[in-house]
N, C-alpha and C positions, 0 to 999 in steps of 0.2 A: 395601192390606190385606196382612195379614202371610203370608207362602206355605209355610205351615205345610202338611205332607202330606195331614191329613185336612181342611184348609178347602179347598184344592184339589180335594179327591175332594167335598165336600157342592157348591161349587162344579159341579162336573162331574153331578154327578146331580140337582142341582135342574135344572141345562139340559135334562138327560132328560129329567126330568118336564116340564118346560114347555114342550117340542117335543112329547110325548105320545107318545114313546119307553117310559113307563112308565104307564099314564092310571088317571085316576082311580080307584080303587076295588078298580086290583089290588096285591098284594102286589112287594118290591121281592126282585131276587136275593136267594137266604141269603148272611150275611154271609162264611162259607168261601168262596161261588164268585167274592163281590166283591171276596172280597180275594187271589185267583188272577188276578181279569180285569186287576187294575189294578196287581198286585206289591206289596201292602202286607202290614201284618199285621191279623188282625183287631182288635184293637185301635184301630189307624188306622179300620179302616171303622167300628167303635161309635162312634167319637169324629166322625166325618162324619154318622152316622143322627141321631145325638144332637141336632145341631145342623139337621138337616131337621125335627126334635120341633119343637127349640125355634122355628122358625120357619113353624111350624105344617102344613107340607106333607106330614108322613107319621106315623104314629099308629104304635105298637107295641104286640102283643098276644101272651102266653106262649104258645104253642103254635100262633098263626095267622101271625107273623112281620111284618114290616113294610108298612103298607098306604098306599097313595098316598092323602093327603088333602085336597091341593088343588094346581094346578099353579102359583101363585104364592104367597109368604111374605106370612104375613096382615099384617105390619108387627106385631109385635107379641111381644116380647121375653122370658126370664123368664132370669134369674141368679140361680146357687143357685153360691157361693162357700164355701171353708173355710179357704185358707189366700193367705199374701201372694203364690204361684207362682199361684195360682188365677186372682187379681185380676189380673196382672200377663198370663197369657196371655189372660182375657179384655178386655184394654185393646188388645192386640197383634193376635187375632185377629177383629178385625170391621173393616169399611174407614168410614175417616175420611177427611172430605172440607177441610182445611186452607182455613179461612177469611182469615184476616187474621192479622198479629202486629203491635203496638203495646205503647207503652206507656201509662200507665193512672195519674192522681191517686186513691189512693183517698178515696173519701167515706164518709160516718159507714156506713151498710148493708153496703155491701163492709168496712170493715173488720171490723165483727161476725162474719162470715164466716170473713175471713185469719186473725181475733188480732192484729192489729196495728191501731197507732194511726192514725187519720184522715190524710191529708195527704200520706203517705207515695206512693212510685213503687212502681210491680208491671211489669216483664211481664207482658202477655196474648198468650195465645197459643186459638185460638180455632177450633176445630172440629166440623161438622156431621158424627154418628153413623150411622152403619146396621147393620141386623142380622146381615148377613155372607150369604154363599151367594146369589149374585144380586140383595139385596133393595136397592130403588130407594126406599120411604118412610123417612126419616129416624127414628129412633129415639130420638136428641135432641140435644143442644146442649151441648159440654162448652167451658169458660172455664180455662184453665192457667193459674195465674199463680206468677210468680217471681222472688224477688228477688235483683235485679242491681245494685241501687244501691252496693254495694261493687268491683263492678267486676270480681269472681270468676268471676262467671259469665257475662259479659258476652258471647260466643260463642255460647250455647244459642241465637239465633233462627237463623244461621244452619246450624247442625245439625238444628233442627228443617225447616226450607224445604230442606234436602238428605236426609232423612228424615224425610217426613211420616207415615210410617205406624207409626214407631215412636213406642213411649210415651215422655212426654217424661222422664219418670223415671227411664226405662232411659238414654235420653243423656246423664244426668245423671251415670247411675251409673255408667257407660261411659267417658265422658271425662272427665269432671272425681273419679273415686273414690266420688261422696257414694252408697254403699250404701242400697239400701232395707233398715229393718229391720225396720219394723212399718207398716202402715195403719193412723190411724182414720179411721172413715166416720159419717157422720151423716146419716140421713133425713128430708128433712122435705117435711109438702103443700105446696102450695104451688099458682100457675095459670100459666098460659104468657103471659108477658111479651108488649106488642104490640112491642116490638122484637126477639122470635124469631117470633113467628107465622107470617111467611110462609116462615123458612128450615124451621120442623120442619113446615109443610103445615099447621097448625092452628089453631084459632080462639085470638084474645085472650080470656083471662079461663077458657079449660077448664080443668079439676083437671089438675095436674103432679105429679112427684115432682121433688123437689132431692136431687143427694144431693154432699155434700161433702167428699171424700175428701183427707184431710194424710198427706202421703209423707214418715217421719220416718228418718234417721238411727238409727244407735246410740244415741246421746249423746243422743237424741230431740228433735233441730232439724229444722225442718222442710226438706224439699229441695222439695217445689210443693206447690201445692194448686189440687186438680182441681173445679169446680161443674158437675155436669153436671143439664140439666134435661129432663125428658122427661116427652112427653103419658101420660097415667096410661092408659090403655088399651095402650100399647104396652111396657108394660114391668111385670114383676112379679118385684121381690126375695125369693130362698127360700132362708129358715135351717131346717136340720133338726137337730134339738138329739136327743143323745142320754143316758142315764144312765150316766153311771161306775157305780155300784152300783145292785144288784139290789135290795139290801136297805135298814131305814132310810127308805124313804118318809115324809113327812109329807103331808096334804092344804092 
């Protein structure tokens, strides 16, 4: 997990809570005196509460301040993204558990997927998710794949098995140049495969989310593409769309 200041600090206060250093149903320090106790800014500690929200352990309320809501993280995720730094430190800051790296024939489904034709080789690269701050239930299932068959990148498994926590995009970007310069992502339902069931804790055939993320270049060539799948109850995607103009509405 990436040891970023404020995943450290939600780290450290979900331990609070969960030792019942902070219990149930009281309010947490104000964020001025947390961010005295512990030498941050307050900034750093929003961005810690933030992520005790998201993982369901503390409720916030304008005038009553932060409320302990449960001493374990419900498993159960939501990401609300706007830009490609957004995406990139939510890939970084939640811990992944590095399953396997192989390489991979694709067949007709996976290629659908990639964009590319059937037959072809991929690296996989192959990692179990969680929601960061303590949490032990898997989040979901994410599939890297990358193509090495020219030889270029041929290197990326060992970077990745000598930094597992890092995104493999960023290694990319890192060592070999290939700059991220846009994401696209793509959502779709989907059910939980009986060859992930028992690594994400859940039943064969429950509703999933897929979502498949291409990690493009300038020149908009692809550098990975990431499948991550995840049980639909533990995970909820949030777009907040806002209006350039005031005026001009149509219905």
């Amino acid at each position: 997990m990436s040891d970023t200041r404020y995943a450290q600090l939600a780290r450290d206060l979900a331990s609070r809570i969960a030792a019942r250093e902070f219990a149930l149903g009281t309010t947490l320090p104000r964020e001025v005196d947390l961010a005295v106790e512990y030498g941050v800014s307050r900034q750093t500690v929003r961005s810690a509460i933030s992520e005790l929200q998201q993982l369901g352990l503390v409720s916030r309320r304008r005038k009553f301040g932060t409320r302990v809501e449960a001493e374990r993280p419900s498993g159960h995720y939501r990401q609300s993204l706007a830009s490609v730094e957004d995406l990139v430190q939510f890939g970084e800051t939640h811990s992944r558990l590095l399953k396997r790296i192989d390489e991979v024939v694709v067949d007709v489904a996976l290629a659908a997927l990639l964009d590319c034709p059937p037959g072809v080789r991929r690296l996989r690269i192959s990692f179990v998710r969680f929601g960061g701050a303590g949490s032990d239930i898997p989040m979901g299932w994410t599939d890297v794949y990358v193509d090495t068959e020219d030889g270029a990148l041929s290197g990326i498994a060992d970077l990745v098995t000598a930094a597992p926590d890092a995104l493999v995009a960023s290694l990319l970007e890192k060592h070999y140049g290939r700059r991220i310069h846009r994401i696209r992502q793509d959502i779709q339902g989907c059910v939980v495969p009986a060859a992930l069931a028992a690594e994400l804790q859940a039943d064969e055939g429950q509703p999933a989310l897929r979502i498949v993320r291409r990690y493009l270049d300038q020149e908009g060539q692809v550098i990975d593409i990431g499948i991550t799948t995840h049980p639909a109850e533990r995970f909820t995607y949030s777009v907040e769309l806002t209006r350039e103009h005031a005026s001009g509405a149509t219905g």
